[in-house]
C-alpha positions as CSV (number, residue, x, y, z in Angstrom):
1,X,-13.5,11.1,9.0
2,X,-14.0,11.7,5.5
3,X,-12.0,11.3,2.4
4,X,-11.0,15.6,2.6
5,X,-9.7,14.7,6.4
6,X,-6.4,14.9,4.6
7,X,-2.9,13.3,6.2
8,X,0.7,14.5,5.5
9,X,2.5,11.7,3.8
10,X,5.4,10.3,6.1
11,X,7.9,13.7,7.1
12,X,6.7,15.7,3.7
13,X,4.3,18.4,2.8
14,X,2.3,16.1,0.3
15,X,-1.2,15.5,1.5
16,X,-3.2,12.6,1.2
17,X,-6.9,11.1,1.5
18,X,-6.8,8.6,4.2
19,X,-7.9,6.1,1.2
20,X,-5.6,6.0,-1.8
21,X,-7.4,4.8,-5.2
22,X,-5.2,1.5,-6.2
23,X,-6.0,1.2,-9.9
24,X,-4.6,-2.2,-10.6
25,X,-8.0,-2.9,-11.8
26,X,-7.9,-0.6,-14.6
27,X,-7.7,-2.1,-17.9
28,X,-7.6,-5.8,-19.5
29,X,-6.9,-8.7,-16.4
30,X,-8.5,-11.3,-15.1
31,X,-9.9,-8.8,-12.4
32,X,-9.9,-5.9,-14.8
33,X,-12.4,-3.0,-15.4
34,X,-12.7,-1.7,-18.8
35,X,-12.4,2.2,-19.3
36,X,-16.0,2.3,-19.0
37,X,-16.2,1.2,-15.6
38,X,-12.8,2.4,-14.8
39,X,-14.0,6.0,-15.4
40,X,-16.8,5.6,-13.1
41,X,-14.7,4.4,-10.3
42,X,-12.0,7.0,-10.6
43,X,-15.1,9.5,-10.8
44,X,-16.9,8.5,-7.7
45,X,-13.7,8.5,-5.9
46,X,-13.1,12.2,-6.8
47,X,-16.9,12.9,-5.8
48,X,-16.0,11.6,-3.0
49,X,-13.5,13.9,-2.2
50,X,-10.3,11.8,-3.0
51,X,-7.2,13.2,-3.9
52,X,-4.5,10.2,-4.0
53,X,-4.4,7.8,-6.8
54,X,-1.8,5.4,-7.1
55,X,-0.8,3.0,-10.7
56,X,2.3,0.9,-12.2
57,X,4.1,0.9,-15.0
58,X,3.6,-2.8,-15.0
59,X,-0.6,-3.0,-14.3
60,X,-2.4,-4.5,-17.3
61,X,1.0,-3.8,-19.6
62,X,0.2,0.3,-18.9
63,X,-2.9,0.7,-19.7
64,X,-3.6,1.4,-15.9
65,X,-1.2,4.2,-16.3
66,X,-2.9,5.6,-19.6
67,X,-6.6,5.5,-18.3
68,X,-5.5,7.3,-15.1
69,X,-3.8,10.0,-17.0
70,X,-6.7,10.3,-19.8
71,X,-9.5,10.7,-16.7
72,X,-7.1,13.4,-15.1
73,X,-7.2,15.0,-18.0
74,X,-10.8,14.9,-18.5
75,X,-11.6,16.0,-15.4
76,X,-8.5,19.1,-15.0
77,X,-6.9,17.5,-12.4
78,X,-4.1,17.4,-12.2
79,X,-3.1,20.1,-10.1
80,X,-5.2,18.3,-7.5
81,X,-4.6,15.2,-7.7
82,X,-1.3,12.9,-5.8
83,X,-0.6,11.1,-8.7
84,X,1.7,7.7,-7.5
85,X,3.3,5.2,-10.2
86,X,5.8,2.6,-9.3
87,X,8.6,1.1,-11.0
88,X,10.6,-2.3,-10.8
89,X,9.0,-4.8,-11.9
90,X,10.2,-6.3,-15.5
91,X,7.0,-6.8,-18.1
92,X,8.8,-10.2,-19.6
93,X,8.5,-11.5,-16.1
94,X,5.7,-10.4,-13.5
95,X,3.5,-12.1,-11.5
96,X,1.0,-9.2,-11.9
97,X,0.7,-10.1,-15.7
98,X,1.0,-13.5,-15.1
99,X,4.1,-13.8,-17.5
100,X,7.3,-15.9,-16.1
101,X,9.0,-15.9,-19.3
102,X,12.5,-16.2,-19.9
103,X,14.9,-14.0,-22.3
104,X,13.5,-10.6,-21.6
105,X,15.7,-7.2,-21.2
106,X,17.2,-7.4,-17.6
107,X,17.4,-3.7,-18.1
108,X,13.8,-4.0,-18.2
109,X,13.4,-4.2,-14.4
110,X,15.3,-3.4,-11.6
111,X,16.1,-0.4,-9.4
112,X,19.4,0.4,-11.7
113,X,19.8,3.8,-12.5
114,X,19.9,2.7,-16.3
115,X,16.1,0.9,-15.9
116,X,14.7,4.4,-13.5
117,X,15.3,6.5,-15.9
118,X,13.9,4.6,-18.8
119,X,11.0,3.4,-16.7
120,X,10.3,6.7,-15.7
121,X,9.8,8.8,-19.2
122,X,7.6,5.7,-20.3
123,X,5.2,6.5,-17.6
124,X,5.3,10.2,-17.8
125,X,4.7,9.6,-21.6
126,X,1.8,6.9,-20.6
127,X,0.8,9.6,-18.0
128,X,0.8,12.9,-20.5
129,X,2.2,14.5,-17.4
130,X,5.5,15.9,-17.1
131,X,6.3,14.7,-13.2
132,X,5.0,12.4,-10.6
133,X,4.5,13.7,-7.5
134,X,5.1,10.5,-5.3
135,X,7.4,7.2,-7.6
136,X,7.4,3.9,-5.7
137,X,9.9,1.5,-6.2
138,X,7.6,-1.3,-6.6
139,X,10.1,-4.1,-5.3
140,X,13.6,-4.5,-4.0
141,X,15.2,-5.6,-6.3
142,X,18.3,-7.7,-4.0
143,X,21.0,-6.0,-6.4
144,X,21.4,-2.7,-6.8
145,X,23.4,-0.8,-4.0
146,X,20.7,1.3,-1.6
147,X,23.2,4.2,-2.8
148,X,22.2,4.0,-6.3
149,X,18.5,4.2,-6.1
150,X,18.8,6.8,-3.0
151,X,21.3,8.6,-5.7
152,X,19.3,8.4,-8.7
153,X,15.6,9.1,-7.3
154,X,17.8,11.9,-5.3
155,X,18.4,13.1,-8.4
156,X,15.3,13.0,-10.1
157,X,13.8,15.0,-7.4
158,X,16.0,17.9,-7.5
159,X,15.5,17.8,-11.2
160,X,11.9,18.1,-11.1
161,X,11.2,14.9,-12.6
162,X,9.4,13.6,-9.6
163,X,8.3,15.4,-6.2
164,X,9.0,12.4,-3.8
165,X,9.8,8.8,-3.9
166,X,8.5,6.0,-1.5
167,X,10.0,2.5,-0.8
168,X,7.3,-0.7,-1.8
169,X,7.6,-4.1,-0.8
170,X,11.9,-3.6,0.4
171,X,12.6,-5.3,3.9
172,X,12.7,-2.6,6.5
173,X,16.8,-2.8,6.6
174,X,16.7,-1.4,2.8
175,X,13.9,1.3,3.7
176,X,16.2,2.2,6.8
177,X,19.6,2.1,5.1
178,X,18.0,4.7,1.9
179,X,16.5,6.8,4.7
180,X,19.6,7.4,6.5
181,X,21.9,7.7,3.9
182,X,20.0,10.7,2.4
183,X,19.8,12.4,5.9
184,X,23.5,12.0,6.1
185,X,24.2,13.6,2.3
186,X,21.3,16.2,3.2
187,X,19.4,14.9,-0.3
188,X,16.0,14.1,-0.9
189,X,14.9,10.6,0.8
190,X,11.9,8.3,1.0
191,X,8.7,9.4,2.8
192,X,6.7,6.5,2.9
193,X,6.8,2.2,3.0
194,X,3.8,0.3,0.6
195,X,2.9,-3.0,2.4
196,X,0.7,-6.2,2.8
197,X,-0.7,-5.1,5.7
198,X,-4.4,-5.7,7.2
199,X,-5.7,-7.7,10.0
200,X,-4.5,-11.3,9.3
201,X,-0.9,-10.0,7.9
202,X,0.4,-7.7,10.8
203,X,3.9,-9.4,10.4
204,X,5.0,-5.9,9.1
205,X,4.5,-4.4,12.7
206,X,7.8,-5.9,13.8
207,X,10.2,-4.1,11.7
208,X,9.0,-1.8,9.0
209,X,6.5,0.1,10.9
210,X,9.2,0.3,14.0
211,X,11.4,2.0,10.8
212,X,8.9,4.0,9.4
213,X,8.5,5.6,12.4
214,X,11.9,6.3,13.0
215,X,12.8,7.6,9.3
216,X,9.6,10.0,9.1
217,X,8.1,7.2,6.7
218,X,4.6,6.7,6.4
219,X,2.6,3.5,6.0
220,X,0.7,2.4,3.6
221,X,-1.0,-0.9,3.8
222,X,-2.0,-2.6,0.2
223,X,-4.4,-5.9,0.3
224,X,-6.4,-4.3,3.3
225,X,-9.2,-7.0,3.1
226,X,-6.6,-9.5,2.5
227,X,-7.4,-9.9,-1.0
228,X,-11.2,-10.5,-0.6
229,X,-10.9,-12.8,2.4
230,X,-11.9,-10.1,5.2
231,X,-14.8,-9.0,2.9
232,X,-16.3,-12.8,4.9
233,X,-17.4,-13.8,1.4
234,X,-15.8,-17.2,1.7
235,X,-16.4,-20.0,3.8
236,X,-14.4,-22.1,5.9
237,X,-16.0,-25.4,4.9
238,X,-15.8,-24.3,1.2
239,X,-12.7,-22.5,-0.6
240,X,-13.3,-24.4,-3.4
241,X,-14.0,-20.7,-5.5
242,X,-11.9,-18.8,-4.0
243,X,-11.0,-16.1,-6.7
244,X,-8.1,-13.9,-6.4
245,X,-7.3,-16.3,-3.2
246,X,-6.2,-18.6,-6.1
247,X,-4.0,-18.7,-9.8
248,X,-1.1,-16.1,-10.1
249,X,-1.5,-13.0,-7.7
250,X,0.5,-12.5,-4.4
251,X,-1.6,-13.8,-2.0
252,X,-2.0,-17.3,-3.0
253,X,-4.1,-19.5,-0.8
254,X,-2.5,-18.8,3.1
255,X,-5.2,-16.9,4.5
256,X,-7.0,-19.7,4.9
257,X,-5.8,-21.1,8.1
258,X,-7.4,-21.8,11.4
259,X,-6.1,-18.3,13.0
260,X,-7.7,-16.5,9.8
261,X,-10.9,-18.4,10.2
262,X,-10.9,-17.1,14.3
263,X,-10.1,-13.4,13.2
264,X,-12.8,-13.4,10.2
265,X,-15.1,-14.6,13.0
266,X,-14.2,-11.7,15.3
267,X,-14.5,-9.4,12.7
268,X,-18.1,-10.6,12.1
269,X,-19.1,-10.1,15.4
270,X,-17.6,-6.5,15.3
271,X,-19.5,-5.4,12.0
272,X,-22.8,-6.6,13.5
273,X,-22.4,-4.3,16.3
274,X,-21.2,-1.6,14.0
275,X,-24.4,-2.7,11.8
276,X,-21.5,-2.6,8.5
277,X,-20.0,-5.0,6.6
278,X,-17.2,-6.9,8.0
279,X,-15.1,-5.4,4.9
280,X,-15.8,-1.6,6.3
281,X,-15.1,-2.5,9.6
282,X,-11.8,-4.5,8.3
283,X,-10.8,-1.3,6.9
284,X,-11.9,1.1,9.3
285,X,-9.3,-0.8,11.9
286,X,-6.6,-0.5,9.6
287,X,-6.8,3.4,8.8
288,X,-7.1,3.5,13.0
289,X,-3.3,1.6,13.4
290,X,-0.9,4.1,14.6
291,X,1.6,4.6,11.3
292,X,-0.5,3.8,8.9
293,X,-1.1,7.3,6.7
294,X,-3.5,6.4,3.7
295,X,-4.6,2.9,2.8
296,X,-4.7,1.8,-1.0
297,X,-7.9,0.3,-2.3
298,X,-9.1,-0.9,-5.5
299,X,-12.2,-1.9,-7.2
300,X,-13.7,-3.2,-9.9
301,X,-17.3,-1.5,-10.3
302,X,-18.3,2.0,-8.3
303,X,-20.5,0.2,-6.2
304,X,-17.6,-1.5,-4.6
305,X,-15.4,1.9,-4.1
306,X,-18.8,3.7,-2.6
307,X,-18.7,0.2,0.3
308,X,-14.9,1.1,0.6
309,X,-15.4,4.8,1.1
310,X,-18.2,4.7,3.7
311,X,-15.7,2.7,5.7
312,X,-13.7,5.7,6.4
313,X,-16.3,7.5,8.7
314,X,-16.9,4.1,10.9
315,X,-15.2,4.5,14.1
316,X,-14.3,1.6,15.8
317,X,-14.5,2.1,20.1
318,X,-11.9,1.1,22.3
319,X,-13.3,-2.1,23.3
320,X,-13.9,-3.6,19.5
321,X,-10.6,-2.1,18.7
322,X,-8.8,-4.1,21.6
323,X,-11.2,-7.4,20.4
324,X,-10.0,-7.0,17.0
325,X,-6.0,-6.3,18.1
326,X,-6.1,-9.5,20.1
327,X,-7.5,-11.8,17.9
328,X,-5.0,-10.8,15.2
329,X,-2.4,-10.0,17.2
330,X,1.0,-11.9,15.4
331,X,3.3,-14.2,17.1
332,X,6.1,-12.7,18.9
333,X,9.2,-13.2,16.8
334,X,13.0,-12.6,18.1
335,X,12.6,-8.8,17.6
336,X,9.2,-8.2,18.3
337,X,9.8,-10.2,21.9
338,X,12.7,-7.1,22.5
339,X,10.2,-5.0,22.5
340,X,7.6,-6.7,25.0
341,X,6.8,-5.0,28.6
342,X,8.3,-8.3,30.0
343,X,11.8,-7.1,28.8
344,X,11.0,-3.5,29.8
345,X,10.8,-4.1,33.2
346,X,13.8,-6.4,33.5
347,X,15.9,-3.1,32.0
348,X,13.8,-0.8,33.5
349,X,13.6,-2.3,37.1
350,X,10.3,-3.3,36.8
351,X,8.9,0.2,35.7
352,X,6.3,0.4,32.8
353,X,7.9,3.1,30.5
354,X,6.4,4.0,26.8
355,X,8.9,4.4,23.9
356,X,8.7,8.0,21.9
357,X,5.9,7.5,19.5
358,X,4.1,4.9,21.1
């Protein structure tokens, strides 16, 4: 596999890199990359042969979104490059700035039609593009009707505005309900689902990837290495610096728990044998799971990308796959258990039968 091994993007004809750029990284932050290094990254992923870059309105207060479209223009290209942006999130008030304030625009955020459409011509102005071919709604927003933002992004397609939109960080119900509402009307709907998703957070597999399946979605997993932790740069005696594991991100200090600790230990083992680093191999199993389309990863120097990239033509065999699967393998929760082979023979008089798309 290489980054040119390209993937169509849930039910859609947009194509993809099996990696996705994330450039959260780009600009001022506490895990920032100034445009110098920035440049380099988004370079060598292009080298590379890397077509998909994805950005928010709301990383580093938009310079993300300025640098990306400044480099695309450097380069001319535009015409080949997936360019994804997101919307949702409100500046005044996101943990991805690290801002909780109070008394901000609550039309500011949200998945209202009124805060689409002005979130929308600030990135294509931040951009210097006149559409985006895939806009994430970054976050659910636990108000706004499904029919409104199905409506409005419905609308915004057929205008031209945007090419497809994609659902990020919405509980599967809400990816489900959007999906088959625009079936029903016969308007544009959602091709894909953003997610944690990466070998010690598989919690996803219960309900969003069973939905994504079913409503032509693809996955795409953010945090692959769990921020940092599968990379097996910290130790379990000593999380003292743990550095994005800690202060205001989303992955706050859970991943260090005695399951983790087993997994990371697995993983070892399996990147020894693979002579990589556990981080490659990490990622390598995550662009094998059945669903998952292109996985998002960022960087900070082009060094970092260049580890990332090589991961994508490490092939994992049957044995360490089924090693890795077990070790992480979640809990069975009440709708995960309805799946099991258990229940399948009860209703099935005790005949193993696969599900379509298994």
């Amino acid at each position: 596999m290489s980054l040119t091994n390209f993937r169509a993007l849930g039910r859609s004809g947009l194509v993809v890199s099996p990696l996705c750029l994330g450039t959260m990284t780009f600009g001022p932050g506490d895990w920032g990359a100034d445009e110098a290094a920035s440049r380099g990254i988004f370079n060598a992923y292009r080298d590379a042969g890397g077509n998909f870059v994805d950005t928010a309105d709301i990383y580093s207060g938009g310079v993300s979104e300025e640098l990306v479209g400044k480099f695309i223009r450097e380069t001319k290209s535009r015409d080949d490059i997936v360019l994804a942006t997101k919307f949702g999130f409100n500046g005044s008030s996101s943990p991805l700035t690290g801002t909780a304030g109070g008394g901000g625009n609550p039309h500011a955020g949200g998945a209202g039609a009124k805060n689409i459409h002005r979130a929308l011509d600030a990135s294509l102005k931040r951009l210097g593009t006149d559409h985006i071919d895939l806009y994430w709604m970054h976050i659910w927003d636990g108000v706004t009707p499904v029919e409104e933002i199905v409506q409005t992004l419905g609308d915004l397609v057929r205008a031209g505005k945007i090419r497809h939109y994609a659902f990020s960080d919405t509980p599967a119900w809400v990816a489900m309900k959007a999906a088959t509402i625009a079936s029903e009307r016969r308007i544009p709907g959602p091709i894909a689902m953003q997610v944690e998703y990466s070998l010690v957070a598989r919690g996803v597999e219960a309900e969003h990837f069973s939905a994504a399946r079913e409503a032509g979605m693809g996955v795409m997993p953010w945090s692959p290495l769990a921020g940092g932790f599968l990379t097996g740069k910290y130790k379990r005696d000593d999380t003292a610096d743990t550095g994005r594991l800690s202060g205001a991100n989303p992955f706050g200090d859970s991943k260090f728990t005695d399951r983790n600790w087993l997994v990371l230990d697995a993983l070892r083992d399996v990147a020894a044998e693979l002579a990589c680093d556990p981080a490659q191999a990490a990622l390598a199993w995550t662009m094998a799971r059945p669903g998952v389309t292109s996985t998002i990863v960022g960087a900070r120097t082009a060094a970092q990308l260049a580890s990332n990239i090589a991961a994508a033509s490490i092939r994992l065999n049957d044995d360490q796959m089924n090693r890795l699967n077990e070790v992480s393998k979640p809990a069975d929760g009440f709708t995960s258990s309805l799946a099991s082979p258990v229940i399948r023979k009860m209703v099935y008089g005790g005949h193993d039968v696969t599900g379509w798309g298994e």
